[in-house]
Phi, psi and omega in degrees: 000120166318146192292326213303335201267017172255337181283122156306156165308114206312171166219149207264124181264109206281106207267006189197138187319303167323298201284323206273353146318301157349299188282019218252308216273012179290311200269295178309357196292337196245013177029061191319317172219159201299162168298295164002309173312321221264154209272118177240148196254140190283161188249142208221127175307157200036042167278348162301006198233009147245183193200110197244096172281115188276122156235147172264122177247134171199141172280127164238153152215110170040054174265027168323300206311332183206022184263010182289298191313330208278332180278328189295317197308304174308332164282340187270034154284108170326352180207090164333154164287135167275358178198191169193127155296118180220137150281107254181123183248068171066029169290140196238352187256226168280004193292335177310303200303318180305295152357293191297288184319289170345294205286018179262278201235041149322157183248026164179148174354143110260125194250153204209121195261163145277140168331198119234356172312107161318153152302120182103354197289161179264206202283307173328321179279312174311301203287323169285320190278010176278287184317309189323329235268284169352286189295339194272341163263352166321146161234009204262127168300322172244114189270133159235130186284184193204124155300202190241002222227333223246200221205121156292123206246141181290345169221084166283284197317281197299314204291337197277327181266000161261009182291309219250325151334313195279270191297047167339297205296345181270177182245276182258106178287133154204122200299170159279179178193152190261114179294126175217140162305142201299021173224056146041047202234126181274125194302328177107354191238146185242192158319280177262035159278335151295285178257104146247161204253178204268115135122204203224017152357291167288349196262005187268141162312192176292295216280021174255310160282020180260312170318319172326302178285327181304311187298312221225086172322145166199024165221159178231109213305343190291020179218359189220179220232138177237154148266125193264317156352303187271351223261303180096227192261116179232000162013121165263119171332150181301139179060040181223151162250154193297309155328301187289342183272327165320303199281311159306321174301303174286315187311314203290315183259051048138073180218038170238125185262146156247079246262170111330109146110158200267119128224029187216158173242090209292115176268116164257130187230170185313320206251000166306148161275335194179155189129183208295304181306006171262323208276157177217129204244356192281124180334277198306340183296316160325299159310305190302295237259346158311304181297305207297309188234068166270017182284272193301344155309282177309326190288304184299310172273005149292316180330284190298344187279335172281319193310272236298334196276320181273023211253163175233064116256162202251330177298303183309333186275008161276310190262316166020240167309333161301288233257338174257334166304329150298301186282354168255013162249348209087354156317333193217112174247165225285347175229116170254098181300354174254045159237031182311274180281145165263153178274160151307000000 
């Protein structure tokens, strides 16, 4: 078989806001949640007169399946992206051709890197050091990733820069997302009906939301949005994903929104690498990989314990460690359902 008899059928990529309003009901049409819901960023006088440069950073491995959607979604943004980046790992099906084809007739820049993740890193270590990789070729004051699988809700773009317009001083925004099946059929489930956060978020002191988060995954990088500018040296540690290192990163210097609202339609299938269908959240799995890999255990709680030493707030650097040293014996889990509210 000829590479040419491997290429997908081109796609006509809607090249103007009009068309990509136009195109919005092929992926939205089956209304995962009422439109009412969905989270709209307020308009702030002259705010036409600003201009916030955006990048979409996103990783592939062999996502033929469902990366054709996940990019038109992304052309159908009501405030287009100004580049996008994608990192590609050693993909072996159609995703390049699929890539190539985008980066022909996308309505802004793509840029498509090779991995640079040596052979054998493992996965957690691979998938954070591809973004990492991503974002250092950004040129966007606001990064927003992108999986290879999921569905872009159209106005991701304006709602996530304007989190960071209203609020400058943060690093990291991270949004909810509508859980949906590898037939794009919604599932009844969100994000953060899997990890939920208090609240009473803002109204919690510094060193309370930083335990929390110690305790608690509560962002999902396919939803969430960075300044790297403000990030300062966020290197992610060996065995960290990037998302989870991020959420840490920002809370100790006290730049993490846990934002209201959907902007993304999140998928789960059989062939994640990582993601909701992998995870495993259960005390005992926890205890085992405490008995198994206490090298990396011990490893995780230098990390957090220097994160906490450089935070210039006194609370993180204080709860740092004791609070992660609980949740790497198991003491602390990765999902609580009594997390409506944090007590004072």
């Amino acid at each position: 078989m000829t590479l040419q008899a491997l290429q997908p059928p081109s796609i006509a990529w809607p090249r103007d806001h009009a068309a990509a309003r136009a195109a919005e009901g092929r992926y939205e049409s089956a209304e995962p949640i009422d439109r009412d819901e969905w989270p709209t960023p307020p308009l702030r006088e002259g705010q036409d007169d600003v201009h916030v440069r955006t990048t979409v950073v996103a990783v592939t491995h062999n996502g033929a399946d469902f990366l054709q959607q996940q990019l038109a979604s992304i052309e159908r943004q009501f405030t287009l992206p100004d580049e996008a980046v994608v990192v590609d790992d050693n993909s072996t099906d159609d995703t390049i051709a699929i890539l190539r084809d985008y980066q022909s007739n996308s309505s802004f820049p793509v840029q498509i890197l090779r991995s640079s993740a040596p052979k054998g890193m493992p996965v957690y270590s691979r998938v954070a050091a591809n973004f990492t990789q991503g974002v250092a070729s950004a040129s966007g004051r606001v990064v927003l990733f992108a999986d290879q699988d999921d569905l872009w809700l159209p106005s991701r773009v304006d709602i996530q820069t304007e989190v960071f317009l209203s609020r400058p001083s943060l690093s990291v925004v991270a949004h909810d997302g509508v859980v949906i099946d590898a037939l794009d059929a919604d599932t009844g489930g969100t994000l953060r009906g899997s990890f939920p956060v208090p609240s009473n978020w803002w109204q919690l002191r510094h060193e309370q939301r930083v335990r929390f988060v110690m305790r608690h995954p509560v962002g999902t990088g396919a939803a969430m949005a960075i300044q790297p500018a403000r990030l300062g040296a966020w290197a992610v540690p060996p065995g960290w994903l990037h998302d989870r290192w991020l959420t840490l990163h920002a809370v100790a210097f006290d730049g993490l929104e846990l934002a209201r609202g959907a902007v993304i339609r999140y998928r789960v299938h059989d062939s994640q690498a990582v993601g909701l269908a992998g995870a495993d959240r259960h005390l005992c799995a926890r205890i085992r990989n405490v008995t198994r890999k206490p090298r990396q255990v011990l490893d995780k709680l230098a990390d957090e314990s220097r994160l906490g030493r450089t935070s210039p707030h006194r609370g993180a650097r204080s709860l740092v460690l004791p609070t992660s040293a609980a949740v790497m014996l198991g003491f602390g889990s990765a999902r609580d359902d009594s997390a409506s509210e944090f007590p004072e």
